[in-house]
C-alpha positions as CSV (number, residue, x, y, z in Angstrom):
1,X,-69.2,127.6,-109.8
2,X,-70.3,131.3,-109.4
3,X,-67.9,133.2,-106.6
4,X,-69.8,134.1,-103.6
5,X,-70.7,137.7,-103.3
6,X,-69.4,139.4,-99.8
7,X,-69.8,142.2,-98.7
8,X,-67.3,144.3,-98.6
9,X,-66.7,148.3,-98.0
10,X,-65.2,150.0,-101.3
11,X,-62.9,152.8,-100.8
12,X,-63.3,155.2,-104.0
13,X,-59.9,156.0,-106.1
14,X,-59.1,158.5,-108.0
15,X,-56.9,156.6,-111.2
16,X,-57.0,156.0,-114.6
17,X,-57.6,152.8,-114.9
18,X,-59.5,151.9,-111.9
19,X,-62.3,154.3,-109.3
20,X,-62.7,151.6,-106.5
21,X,-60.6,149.0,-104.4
22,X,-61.8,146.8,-101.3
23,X,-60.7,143.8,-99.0
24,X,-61.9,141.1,-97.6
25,X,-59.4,140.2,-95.0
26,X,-60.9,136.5,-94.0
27,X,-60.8,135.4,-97.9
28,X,-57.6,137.6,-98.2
29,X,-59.9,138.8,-101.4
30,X,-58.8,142.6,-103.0
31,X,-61.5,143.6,-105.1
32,X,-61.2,145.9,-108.2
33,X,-63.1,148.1,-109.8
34,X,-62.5,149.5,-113.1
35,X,-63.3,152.6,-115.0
36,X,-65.0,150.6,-117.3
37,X,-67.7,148.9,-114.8
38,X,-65.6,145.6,-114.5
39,X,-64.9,144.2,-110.8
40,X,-62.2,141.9,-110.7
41,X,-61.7,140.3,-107.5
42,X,-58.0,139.4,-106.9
43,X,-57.5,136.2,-104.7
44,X,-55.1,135.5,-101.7
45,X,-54.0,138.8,-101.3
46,X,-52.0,139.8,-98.3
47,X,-53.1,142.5,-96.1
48,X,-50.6,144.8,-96.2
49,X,-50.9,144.6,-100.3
50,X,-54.5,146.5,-99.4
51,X,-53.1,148.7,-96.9
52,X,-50.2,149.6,-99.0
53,X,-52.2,150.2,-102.1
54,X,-54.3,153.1,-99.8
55,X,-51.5,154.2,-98.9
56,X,-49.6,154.8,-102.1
57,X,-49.1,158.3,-103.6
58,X,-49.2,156.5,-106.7
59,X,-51.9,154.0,-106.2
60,X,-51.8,152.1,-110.4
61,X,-48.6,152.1,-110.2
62,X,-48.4,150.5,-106.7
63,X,-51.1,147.8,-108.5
64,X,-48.8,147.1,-111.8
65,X,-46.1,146.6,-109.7
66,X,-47.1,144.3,-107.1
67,X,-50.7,143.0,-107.6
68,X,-51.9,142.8,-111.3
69,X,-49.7,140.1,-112.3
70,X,-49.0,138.6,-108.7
71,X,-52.4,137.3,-107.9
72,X,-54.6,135.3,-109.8
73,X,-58.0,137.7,-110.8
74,X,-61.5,136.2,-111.5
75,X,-64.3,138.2,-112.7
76,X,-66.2,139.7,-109.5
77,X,-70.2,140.4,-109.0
78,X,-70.5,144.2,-107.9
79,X,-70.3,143.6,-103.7
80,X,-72.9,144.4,-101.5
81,X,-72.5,147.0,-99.9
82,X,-72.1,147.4,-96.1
């Protein structure tokens, strides 16, 4: 079953690996986007994981550390923007 797309605000990022990041704080959803046009959309995702992945002077390693491989990732439709 396809995920449901939601719209949701994407804040851009300037990384190496990834140009775009958003939340969905009812789903607790973080969505991904990556240099190479993949969205992953990351699910169950505290809050403060999004806030302190803006926050981060170092905002990939902030995601390799405590989001790539904490949180189960499914491949994400491009949002709709609000």
């Amino acid at each position: 079953m396809p995920l449901p797309v939601t719209a949701v605000k994407m804040v851009p990022v300037d990384e190496d690996s990834f140009v775009a990041i958003g939340y969905v704080a009812p789903a607790r959803q973080l969505r991904v986007t990556f240099r190479n046009g993949t969205t992953l959309l990351y699910q169950n995702v505290p809050g403060f994981r999004y806030e302190g992945i803006l926050a981060a002077p170092r905002k990939e390693a902030y995601f390799k550390t405590f989001i790539e491989h904490q949180f189960i990732a499914k491949p994400a439709p491009p949002p709709e923007q609000s």
